[in-house]
C-alpha positions in Angstrom: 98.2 144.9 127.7 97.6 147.3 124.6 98.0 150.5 126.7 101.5 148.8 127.9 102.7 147.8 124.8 101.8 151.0 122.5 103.8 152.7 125.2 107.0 150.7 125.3 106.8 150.6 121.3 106.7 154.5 121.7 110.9 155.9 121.6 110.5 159.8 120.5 113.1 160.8 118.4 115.4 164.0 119.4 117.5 163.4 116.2 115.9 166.2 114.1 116.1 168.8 116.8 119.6 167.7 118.0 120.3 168.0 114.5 118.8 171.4 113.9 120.6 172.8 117.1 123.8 171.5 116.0 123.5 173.2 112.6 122.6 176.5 114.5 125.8 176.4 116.4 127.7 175.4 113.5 126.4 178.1 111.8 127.1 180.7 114.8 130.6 179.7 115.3 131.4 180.3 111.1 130.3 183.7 111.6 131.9 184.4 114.6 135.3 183.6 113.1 134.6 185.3 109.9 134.1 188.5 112.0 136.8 188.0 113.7 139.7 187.4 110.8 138.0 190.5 109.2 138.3 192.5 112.7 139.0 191.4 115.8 142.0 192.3 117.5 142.9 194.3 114.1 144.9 197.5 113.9 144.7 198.2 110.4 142.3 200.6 108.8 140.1 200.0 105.6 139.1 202.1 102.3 135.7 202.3 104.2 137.8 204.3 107.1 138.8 207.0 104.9 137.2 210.2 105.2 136.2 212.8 102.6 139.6 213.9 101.2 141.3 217.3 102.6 141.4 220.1 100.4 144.7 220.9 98.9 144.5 224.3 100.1 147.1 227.2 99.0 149.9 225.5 100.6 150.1 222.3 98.0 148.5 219.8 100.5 148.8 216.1 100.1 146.7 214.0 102.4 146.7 210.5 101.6 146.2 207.2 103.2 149.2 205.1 104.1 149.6 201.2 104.0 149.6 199.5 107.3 153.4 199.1 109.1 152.3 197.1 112.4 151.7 198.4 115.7 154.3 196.6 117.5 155.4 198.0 121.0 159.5 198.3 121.7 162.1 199.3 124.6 162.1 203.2 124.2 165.2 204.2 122.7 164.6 201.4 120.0 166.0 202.5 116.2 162.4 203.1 114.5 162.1 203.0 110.2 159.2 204.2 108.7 158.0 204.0 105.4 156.0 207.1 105.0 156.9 210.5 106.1 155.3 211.3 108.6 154.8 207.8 110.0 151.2 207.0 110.4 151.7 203.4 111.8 154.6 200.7 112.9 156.5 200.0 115.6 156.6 202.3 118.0 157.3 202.8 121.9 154.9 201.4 124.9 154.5 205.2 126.3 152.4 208.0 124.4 153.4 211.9 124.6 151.6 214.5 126.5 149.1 216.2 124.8 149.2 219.6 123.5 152.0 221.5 122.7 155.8 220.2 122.9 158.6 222.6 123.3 161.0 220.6 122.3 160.8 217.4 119.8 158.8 214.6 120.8 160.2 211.6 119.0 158.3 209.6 116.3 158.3 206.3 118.4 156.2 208.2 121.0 153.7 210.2 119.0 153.1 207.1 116.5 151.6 205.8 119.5 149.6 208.8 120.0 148.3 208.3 117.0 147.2 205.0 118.3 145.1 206.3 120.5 143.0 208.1 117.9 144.6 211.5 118.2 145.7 213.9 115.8 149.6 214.9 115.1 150.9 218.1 113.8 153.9 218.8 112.8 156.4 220.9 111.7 160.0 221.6 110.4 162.1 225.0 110.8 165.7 225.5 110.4 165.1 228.3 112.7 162.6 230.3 115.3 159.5 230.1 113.9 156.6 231.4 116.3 154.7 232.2 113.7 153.9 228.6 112.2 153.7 227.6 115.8 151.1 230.1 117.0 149.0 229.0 114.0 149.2 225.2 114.9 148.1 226.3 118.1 145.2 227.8 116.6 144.1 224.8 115.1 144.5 222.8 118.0 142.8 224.9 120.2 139.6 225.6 117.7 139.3 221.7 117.5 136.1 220.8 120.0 136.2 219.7 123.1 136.7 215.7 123.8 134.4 214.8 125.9 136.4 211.7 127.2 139.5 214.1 128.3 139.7 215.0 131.8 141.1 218.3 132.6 143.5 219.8 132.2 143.8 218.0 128.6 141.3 219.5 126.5 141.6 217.0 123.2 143.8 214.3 121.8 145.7 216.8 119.7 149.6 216.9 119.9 151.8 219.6 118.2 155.6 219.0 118.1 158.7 219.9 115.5 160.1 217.0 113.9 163.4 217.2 111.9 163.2 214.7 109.9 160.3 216.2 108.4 160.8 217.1 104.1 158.2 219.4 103.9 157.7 222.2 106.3 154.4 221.3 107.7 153.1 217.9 108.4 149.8 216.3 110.5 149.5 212.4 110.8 146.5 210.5 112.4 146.4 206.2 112.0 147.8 205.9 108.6 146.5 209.3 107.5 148.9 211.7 106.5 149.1 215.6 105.5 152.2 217.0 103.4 152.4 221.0 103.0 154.8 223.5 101.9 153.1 225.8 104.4 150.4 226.1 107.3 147.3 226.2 105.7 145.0 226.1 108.6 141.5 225.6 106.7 143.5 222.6 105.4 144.5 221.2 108.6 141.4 221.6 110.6 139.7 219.5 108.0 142.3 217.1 108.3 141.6 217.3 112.5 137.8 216.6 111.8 138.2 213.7 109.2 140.7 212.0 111.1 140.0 212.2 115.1 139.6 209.5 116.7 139.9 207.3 114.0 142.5 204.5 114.9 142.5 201.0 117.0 142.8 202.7 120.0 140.2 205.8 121.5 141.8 206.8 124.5 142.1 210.5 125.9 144.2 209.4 128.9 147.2 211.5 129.5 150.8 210.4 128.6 154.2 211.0 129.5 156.7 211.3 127.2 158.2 214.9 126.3 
């Protein structure tokens, strides 16, 4: 009779540890969504993203970072506004231009999304033939390294193209990451390739097809 009633007087009590499991959840589902409205899912770039600052060069270089515009995809063909120049975000078009060199113009809404993908963008401006500034952009990209997640034959995420609307005569733009020069200064530029590569939402070395 003891034994039997010391045993049906005995109820253990799961409260503290259901309690203590509950606050461990609690506790992992607050730090989950802090991470998350700090990064998840989040396109734009900190202070802590920005690399050393480009060196001004002989060419009055301006590289600067540039505030976030969105990253929101539209019909190609879409009227695009920027607020820096070159663009370095915003709206932009669902397809990506080839990489390398472009023969003739690839449009902004394009290589904005290049951009995206963590690539590099340079640019430039000539009311005429210019080989020369071409041939030196070419030299930049080509003496930027290998990308080991290209497949042949794109080499790296680097895109060269003229753009018109350009105010300066030589440009590069990465995600929000711009240079401004009044000429090629290729020391200049191939820091701006090594600070900025591959630093956007996006890595991706897949090929793309607008020209």
């Amino acid at each position: 009779m003891f034994m039997s009633s010391t045993l049906n007087s005995y109820r253990p009590s799961f409260a503290p540890a259901l309690a203590c499991v509950r606050s461990f959840l609690m506790a992992s589902l607050t730090s989950f969504a802090l991470l998350c409205a700090a990064g998840c899912g989040d396109n734009v770039m900190s202070a802590s993203d920005m690399a050393a600052p480009v060196p001004t060069g002989n060419c009055n270089g301006e590289q600067r970072m540039v505030a976030y515009e969105g990253a929101t995809h539209l019909p190609i063909g879409t009227p695009l506004s920027f607020a820096s120049n070159p663009p370095a975000s915003g709206s932009h078009y669902p397809t990506w231009g080839t990489w390398g060199l472009h023969t003739t113009p690839l449009p902004r809404g394009h290589y904005v999304h290049n951009a995206e993908h963590g690539g590099i963008v340079l640019l430039y401006r000539c009311d005429k033939p210019c080989p020369d500034v071409e041939a030196a952009l070419v030299s930049v990209m080509n003496s930027a390294p290998q990308d080991a997640t290209c497949v042949a034959p794109v080499r790296n995420r680097i895109v060269i193209t003229q753009d018109a609307l350009l105010d300066v005569p030589v440009a590069a733009m990465a995600w929000q990451q711009i240079y401004r020069a009044n000429c090629v200064d290729t020391d200049a530029l191939r820091a701006f390739v090594a600070a900025f590569y591959d630093r956007a939402p996006e890595s991706l070395c897949a090929q793309g097809s607008a020209n």
